[in-house]
DOKOLNU-331358 format. One line per field, with one value per residue (C-alpha): residue number from 1; residue in one letter; x, y, z. Coordinates in steps of 0.02 Angstrom, whole numbers. Layout:
<atoms>
num (NUM / ...)
residuo (a / ...)
x (X / ...)
y (Y / ...)
z (Z / ...)
</atoms>
This chain:
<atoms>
num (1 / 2 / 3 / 4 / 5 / 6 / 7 / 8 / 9 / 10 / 11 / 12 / 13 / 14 / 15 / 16 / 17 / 18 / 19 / 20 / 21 / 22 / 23 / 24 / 25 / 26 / 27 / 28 / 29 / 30 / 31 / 32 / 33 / 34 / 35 / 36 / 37 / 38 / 39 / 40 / 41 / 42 / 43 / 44 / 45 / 46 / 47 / 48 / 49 / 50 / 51 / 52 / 53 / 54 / 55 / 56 / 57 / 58 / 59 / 60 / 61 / 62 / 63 / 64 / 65 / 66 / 67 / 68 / 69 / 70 / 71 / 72 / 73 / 74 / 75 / 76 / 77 / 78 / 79 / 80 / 81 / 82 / 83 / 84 / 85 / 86 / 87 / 88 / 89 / 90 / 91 / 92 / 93 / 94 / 95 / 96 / 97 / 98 / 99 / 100 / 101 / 102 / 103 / 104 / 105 / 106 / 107 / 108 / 109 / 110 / 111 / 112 / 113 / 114 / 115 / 116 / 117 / 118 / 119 / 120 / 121 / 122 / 123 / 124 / 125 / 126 / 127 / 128 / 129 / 130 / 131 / 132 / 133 / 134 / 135 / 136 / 137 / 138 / 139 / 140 / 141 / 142 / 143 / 144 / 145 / 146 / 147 / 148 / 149 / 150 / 151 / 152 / 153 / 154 / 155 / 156 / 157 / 158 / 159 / 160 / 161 / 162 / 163 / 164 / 165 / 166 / 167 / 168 / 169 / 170 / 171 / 172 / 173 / 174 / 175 / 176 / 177 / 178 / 179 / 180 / 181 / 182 / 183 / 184 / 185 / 186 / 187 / 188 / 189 / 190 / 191 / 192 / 193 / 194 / 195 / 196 / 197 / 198 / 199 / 200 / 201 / 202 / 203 / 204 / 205 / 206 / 207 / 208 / 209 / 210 / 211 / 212 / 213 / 214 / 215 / 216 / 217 / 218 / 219 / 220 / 221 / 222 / 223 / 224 / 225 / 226 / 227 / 228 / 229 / 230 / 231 / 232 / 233 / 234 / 235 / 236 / 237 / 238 / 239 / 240 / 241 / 242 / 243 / 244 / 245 / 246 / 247 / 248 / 249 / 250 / 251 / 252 / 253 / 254 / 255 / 256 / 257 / 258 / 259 / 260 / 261 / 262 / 263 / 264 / 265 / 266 / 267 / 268 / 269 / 270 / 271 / 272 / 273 / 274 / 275 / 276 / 277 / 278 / 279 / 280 / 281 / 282 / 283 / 284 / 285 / 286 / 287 / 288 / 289 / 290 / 291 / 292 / 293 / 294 / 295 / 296 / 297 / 298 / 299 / 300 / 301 / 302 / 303 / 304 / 305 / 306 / 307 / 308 / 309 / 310 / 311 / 312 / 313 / 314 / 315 / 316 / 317 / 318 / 319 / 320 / 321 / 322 / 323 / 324 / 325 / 326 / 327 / 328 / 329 / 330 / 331 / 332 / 333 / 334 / 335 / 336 / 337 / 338 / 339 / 340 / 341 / 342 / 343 / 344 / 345 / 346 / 347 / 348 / 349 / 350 / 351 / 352 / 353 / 354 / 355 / 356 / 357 / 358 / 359 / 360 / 361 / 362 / 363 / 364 / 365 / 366 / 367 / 368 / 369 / 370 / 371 / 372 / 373 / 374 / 375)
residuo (x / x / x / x / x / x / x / x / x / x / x / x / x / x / x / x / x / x / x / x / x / x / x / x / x / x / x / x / x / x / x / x / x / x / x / x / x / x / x / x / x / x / x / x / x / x / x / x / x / x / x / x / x / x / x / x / x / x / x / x / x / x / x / x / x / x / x / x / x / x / x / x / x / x / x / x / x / x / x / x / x / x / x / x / x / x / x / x / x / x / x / x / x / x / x / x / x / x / x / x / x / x / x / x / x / x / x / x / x / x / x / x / x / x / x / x / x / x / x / x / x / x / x / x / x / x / x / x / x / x / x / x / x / x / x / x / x / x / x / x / x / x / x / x / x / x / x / x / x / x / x / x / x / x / x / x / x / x / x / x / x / x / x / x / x / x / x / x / x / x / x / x / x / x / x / x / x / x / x / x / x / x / x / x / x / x / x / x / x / x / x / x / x / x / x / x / x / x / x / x / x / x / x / x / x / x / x / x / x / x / x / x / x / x / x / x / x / x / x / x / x / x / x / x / x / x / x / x / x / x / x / x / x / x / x / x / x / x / x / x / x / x / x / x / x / x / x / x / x / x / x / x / x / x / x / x / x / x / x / x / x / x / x / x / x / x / x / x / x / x / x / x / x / x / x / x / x / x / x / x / x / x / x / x / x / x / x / x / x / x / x / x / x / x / x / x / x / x / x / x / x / x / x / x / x / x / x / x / x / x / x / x / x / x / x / x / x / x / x / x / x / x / x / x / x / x / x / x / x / x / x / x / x / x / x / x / x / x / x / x / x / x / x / x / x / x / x / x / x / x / x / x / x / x / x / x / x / x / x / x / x / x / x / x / x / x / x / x / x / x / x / x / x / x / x)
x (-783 / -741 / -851 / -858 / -931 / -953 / -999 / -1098 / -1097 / -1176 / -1143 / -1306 / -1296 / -1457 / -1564 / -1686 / -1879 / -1830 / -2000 / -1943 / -1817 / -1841 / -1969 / -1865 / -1691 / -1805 / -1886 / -1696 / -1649 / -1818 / -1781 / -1637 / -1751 / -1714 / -1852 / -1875 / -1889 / -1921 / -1844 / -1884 / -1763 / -1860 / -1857 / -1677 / -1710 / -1742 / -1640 / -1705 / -1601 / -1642 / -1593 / -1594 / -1533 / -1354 / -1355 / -1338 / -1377 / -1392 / -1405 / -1496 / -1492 / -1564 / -1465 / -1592 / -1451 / -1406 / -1311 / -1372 / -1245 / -1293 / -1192 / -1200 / -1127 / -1109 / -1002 / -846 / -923 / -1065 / -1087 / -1002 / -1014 / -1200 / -1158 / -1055 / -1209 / -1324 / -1202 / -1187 / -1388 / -1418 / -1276 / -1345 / -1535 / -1465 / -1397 / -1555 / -1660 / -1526 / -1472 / -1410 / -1424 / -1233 / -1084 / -994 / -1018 / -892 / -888 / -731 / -661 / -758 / -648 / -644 / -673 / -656 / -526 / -427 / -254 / -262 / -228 / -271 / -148 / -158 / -14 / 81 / -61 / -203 / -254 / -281 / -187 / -232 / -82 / -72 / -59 / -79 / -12 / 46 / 230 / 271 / 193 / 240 / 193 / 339 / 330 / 334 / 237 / 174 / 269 / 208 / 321 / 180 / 195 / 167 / 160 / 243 / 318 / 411 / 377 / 327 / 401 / 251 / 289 / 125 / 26 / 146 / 230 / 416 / 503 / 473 / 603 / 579 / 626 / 818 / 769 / 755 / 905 / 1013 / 921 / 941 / 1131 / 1149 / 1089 / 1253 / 1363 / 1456 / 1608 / 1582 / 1753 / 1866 / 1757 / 1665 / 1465 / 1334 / 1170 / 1019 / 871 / 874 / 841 / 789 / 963 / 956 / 1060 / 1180 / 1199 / 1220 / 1353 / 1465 / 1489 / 1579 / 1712 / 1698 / 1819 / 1673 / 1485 / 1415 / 1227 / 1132 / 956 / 806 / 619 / 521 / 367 / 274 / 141 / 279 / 438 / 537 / 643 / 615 / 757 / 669 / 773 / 620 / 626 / 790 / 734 / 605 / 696 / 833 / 733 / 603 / 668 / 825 / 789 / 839 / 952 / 1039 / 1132 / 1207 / 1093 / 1143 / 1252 / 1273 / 1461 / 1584 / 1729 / 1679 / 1525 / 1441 / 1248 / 1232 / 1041 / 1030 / 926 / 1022 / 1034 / 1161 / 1272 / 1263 / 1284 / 1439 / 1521 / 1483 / 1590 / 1708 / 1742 / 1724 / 1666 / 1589 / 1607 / 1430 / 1270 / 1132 / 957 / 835 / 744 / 563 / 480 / 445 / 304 / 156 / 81 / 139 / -22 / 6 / 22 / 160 / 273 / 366 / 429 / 483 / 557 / 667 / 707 / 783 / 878 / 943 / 987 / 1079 / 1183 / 1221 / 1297 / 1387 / 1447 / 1482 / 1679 / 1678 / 1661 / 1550 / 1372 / 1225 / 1073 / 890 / 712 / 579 / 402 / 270 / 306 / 134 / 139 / 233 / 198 / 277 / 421 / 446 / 428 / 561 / 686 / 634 / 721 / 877 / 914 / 880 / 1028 / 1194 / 1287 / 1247 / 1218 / 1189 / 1020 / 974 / 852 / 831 / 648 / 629 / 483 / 484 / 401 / 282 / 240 / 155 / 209 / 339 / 446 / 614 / 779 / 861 / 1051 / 1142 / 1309 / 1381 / 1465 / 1571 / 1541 / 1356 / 1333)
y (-93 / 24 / 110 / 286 / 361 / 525 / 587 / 764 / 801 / 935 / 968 / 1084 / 1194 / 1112 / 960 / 972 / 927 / 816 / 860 / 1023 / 971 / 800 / 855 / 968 / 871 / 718 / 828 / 858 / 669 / 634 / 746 / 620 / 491 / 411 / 323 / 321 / 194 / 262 / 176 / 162 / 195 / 173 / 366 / 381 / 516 / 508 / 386 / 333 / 246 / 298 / 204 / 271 / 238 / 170 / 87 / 242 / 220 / 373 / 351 / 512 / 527 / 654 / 602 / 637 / 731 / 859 / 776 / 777 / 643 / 610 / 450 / 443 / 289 / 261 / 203 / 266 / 267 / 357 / 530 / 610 / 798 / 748 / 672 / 816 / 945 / 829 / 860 / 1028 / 1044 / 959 / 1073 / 1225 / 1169 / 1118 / 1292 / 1355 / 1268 / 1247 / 1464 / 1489 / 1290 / 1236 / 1237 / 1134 / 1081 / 948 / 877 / 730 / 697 / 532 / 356 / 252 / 62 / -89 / 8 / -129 / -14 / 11 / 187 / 179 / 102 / 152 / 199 / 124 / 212 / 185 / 316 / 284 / 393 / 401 / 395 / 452 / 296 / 245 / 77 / -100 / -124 / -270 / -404 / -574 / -697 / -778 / -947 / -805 / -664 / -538 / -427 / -269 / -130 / 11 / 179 / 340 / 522 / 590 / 477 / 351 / 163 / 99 / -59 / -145 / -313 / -417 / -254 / -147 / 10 / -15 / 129 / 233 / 296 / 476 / 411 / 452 / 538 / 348 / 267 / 443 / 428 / 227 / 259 / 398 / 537 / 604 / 617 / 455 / 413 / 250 / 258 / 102 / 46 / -105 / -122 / -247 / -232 / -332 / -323 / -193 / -297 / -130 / -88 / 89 / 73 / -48 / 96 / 252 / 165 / 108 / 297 / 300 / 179 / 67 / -78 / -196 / -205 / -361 / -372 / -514 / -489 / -575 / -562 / -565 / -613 / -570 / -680 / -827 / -879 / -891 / -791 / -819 / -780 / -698 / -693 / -606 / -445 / -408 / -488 / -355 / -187 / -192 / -204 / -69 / 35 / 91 / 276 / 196 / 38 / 92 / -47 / -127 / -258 / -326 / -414 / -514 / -460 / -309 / -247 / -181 / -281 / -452 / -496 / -646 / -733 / -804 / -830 / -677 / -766 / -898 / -804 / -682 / -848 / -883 / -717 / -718 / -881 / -848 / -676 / -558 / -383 / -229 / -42 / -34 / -136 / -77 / -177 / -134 / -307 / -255 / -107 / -111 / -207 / -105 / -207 / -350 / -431 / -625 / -625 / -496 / -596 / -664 / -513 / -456 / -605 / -576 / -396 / -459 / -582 / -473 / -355 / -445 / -530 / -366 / -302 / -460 / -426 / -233 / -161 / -79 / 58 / 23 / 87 / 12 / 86 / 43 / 111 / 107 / 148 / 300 / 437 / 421 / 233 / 308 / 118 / 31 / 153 / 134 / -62 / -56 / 56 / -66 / -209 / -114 / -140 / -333 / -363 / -447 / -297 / -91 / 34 / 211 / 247 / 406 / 430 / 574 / 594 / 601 / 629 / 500 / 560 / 405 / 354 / 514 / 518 / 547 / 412 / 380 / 314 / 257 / 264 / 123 / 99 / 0 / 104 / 15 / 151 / 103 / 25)
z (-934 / -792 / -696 / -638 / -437 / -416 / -227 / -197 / -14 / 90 / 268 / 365 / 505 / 554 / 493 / 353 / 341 / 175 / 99 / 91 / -51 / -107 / -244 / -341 / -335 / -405 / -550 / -597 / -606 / -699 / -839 / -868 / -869 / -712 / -594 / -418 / -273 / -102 / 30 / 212 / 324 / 479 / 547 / 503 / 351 / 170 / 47 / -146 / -255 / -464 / -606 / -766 / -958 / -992 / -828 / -721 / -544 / -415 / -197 / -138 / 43 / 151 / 333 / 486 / 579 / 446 / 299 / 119 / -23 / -180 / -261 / -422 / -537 / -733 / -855 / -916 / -1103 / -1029 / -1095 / -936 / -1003 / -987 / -788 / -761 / -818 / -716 / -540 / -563 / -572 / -429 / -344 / -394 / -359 / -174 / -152 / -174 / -87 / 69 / 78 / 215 / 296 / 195 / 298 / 192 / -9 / -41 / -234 / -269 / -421 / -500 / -421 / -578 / -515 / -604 / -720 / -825 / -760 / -566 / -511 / -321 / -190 / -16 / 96 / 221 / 380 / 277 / 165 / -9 / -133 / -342 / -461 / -628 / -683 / -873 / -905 / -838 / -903 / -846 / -749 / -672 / -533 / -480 / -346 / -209 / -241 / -388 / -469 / -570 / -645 / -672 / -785 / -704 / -810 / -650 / -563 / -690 / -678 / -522 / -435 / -350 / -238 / -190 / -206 / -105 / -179 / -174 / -263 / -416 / -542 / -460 / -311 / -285 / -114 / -46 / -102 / -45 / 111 / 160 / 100 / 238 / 145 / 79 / 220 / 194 / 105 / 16 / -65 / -46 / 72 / 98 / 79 / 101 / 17 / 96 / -32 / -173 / -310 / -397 / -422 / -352 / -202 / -308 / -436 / -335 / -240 / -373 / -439 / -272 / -329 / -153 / -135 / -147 / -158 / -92 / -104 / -75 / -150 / -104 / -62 / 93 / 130 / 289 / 301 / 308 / 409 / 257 / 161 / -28 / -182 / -329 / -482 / -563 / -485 / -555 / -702 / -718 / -648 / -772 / -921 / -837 / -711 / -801 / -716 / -557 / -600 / -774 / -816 / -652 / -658 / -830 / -755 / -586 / -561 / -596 / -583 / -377 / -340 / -346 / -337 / -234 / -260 / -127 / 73 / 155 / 336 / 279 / 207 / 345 / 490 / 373 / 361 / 556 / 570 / 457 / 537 / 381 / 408 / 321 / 323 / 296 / 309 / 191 / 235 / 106 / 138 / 227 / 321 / 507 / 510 / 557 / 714 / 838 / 790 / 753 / 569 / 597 / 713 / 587 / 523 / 686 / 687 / 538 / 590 / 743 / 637 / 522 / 648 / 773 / 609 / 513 / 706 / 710 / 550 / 556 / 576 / 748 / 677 / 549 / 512 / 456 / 381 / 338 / 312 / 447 / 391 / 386 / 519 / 582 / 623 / 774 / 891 / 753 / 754 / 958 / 935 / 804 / 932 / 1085 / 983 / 965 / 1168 / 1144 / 1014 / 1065 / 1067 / 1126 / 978 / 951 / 855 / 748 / 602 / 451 / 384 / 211 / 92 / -39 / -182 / -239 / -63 / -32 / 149 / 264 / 293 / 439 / 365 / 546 / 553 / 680 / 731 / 858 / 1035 / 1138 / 1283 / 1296 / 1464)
</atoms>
């Protein structure tokens, strides 16, 4: 059974003697039959807690420097027209008894916890966003990592990879963005995919009629030095994420492009060795990692490696293009440029920001290709 927190928050121009309203905000929560405990807070203002019928629980807190929240828990079978009557009383009784004191009234929408359907993931800087989420469509843990497809009223399903959003079926602004947001000619041309075991990329491309689609899909993990193949993620995107895949995925090989499921950096030393080339280099494998603290080296790591083997395996004049990560993890961004000086050969470096639509943030598509004339 979920449970449901509502937060009532009052910002003062000054502090308040909490005598001065602590009586009548308490009459309010007795008439729903709630009891008190006082609580000392050693000098540092007022705070109760009050339990009450059907498990309700309420934190009243009058802050010493001028700060009045009221937290207020029950659960989701709970007669919430009742909770709702009960917030607006105290609201109402607080605007009395504060005229003049309130700079600020700030009420939040109830955050449902413990909810049998998640709706709350946070993005890539932190923040934690709600989704209109309804259902769990699909679900698997595969040797690697978890795998959900979630349903969204406005966003479509929901790819979700060891609790990290990957891409939504509203989400065409991504894949027309990491494939060089409309400016390129993919036509009798030839592509490598790294990653993109949604499909999207795959699918977009072929309408383009390229000479051939290579795209070697597998999974990463950060918190390891390996690089994993995960049959299930296709497995699961082409039975649920149709809106982004359709139906390239039914099927390994076509008529202009071949899945390969397998580790991405052997192929890519063998293509090196063997001297094959691409027009283009798609890496949809990871995001910049977000910090060069120790459990992120190895992703660094693998960025490196990926990077200095797609420019190994680019045409001259080639391009190659992948995702970075939220605009405002701007250090990770600058890390992520510093590494392009340290590869084999000299590049030129641009990048388009897009808004992807379920990320709820900004994010960099950066656009390489390889110059010659770089000293």
């Amino acid at each position: 059974m979920a449970l449901r927190h509502y937060t009532l928050d009052l910002n003062l121009s000054t502090a308040v003697d909490s005598a001065a309203i602590v009586p009548s905000l308490l009459s309010i929560f007795e008439e729903q039959e709630m009891t008190v405990t006082v609580h000392d807070t050693s000098g540092h203002g007022y705070l109760a807690t009050l339990v009450g019928k059907n498990g309700r629980l309420a934190i009243l807190r009058v802050h010493s420097h001028g700060l009045v929240t009221i937290d207020l828990q029950c659960y989701e079978d709970d007669n919430l027209a009742q909770i709702d009557n009960l917030l607006n009383a105290l609201e109402k009784k607080l605007k009395v008894l504060l005229n003049g004191n309130i700079t600020r009234i700030k009420r939040l929408p109830a955050l449902v916890r413990g909810a049998k359907v998640d709706r709350y993931w946070p993005t890539t800087d932190g923040r934690m966003s709600e989704y209109d989420i309804d259902r769990v469509v699909y679900e698997e843990d595969s040797a690697y990592q978890n795998i959900k497809i979630l349903h969204s009223r406005q966003y479509g399903n929901i790819l979700v990879l060891n609790g990290d959003i990957n891409l939504a079926e509203s989400d065409l602004a991504y894949t027309q963005a990491i494939m060089g947001g409309g400016k390129e000619n993919y036509a009798g041309k030839e592509v490598l995919i790294l990653g993109g075991g949604d499909g999207g990329i795959l699918a977009e491309l072929v309408k383009q009629k390229p000479k051939m689609i290579t795209m070697l899909e597998i999974s990463f993990l950060s918190s390891v030095r390996s690089v994993y193949i995960d049959q299930k993620v296709i497995d699961g995107c082409k039975t649920h994420m149709r809106g982004t895949c359709g139906n390239i995925l039914d099927n390994l090989k076509g008529d202009c492009y071949q899945i390969l499921v397998e580790d991405c950096v052997p192929v890519l030393k063998k293509y090196v060795q063997e001297g094959r080339t691409f027009d283009y280099v798609i890496n949809d494998l990871t995001a910049v990692p977000i910090s060069t603290e120790p459990e992120e080296d190895s992703t660094w790591e693998f960025l490196r490696l990926i990077l200095d083997l797609s420019m190994k395996v680019l045409h001259p004049s080639g391009k190659y293009f992948t995702q970075g990560n939220s605009v405002n993890l701007t250090e990770a961004l600058s890390l992520y440029e510093e590494q392009l000086g340290k590869l084999s050969c000299c590049v030129d470096f641009s990048k388009e920001v897009v808004c992807v639509p379920s990320y709820n943030e900004l994010y960099p598509f950066c656009f390489i290709r390889g110059n010659a004339n770089v000293v």
